[in-house]
N, C-alpha and C positions, 0 to 999 in steps of 0.2 A: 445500745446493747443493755441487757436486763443485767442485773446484779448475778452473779453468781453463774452467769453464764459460760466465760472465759477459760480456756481448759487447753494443756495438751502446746502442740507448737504455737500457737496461738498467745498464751499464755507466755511461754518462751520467753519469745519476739517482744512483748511489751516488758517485760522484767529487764531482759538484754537493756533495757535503752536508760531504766533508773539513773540517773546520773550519781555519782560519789556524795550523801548527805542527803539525800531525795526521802528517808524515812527516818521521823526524829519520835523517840520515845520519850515519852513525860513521867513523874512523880506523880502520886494519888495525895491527896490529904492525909491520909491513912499510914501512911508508908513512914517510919521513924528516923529513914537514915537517911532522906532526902525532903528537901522543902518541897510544897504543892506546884508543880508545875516543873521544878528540876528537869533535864534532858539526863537521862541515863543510858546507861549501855543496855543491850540485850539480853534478857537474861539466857541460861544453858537452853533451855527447851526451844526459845524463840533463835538462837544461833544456830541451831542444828534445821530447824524447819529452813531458814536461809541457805545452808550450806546445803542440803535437800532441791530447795527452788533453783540453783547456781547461783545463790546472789554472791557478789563476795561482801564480805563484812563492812569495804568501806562506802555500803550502800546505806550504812544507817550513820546519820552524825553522832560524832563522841558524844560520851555524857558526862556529867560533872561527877567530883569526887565525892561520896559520901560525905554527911557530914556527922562526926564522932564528937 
């Protein structure tokens, strides 16, 4: 299947099946309140596009706590 083809129930169907921790967000180098490579949470924009897809939230694994 080509990139960017997937759409619609189809799409659905494959999301349904992510299992709890299946999407892990990293740290940039860049980023001040997290070491390079950190597992963070989701930020607002990227939680609602989820809540949008039906994922529920415990499809992406925890992230670490800032570090201050």
């Amino acid at each position: 299947m080509a990139a960017g083809t997937i759409s619609g129930p189809q799409l659905a169907e494959v999301l349904a099946r992510l299992p709890p921790g299946a999407i892990e967000i990293s740290a940039e180098a860049a980023e001040p309140l997290f070491a390079d490579g950190d597992r963070v949470d989701p930020c607002v924009a990227c939680a609602v596009l989820m809540a949008n897809l039906g994922l529920p939230g415990t499809t992406v694994a925890p992230g670490h706590a800032p570090r201050l």
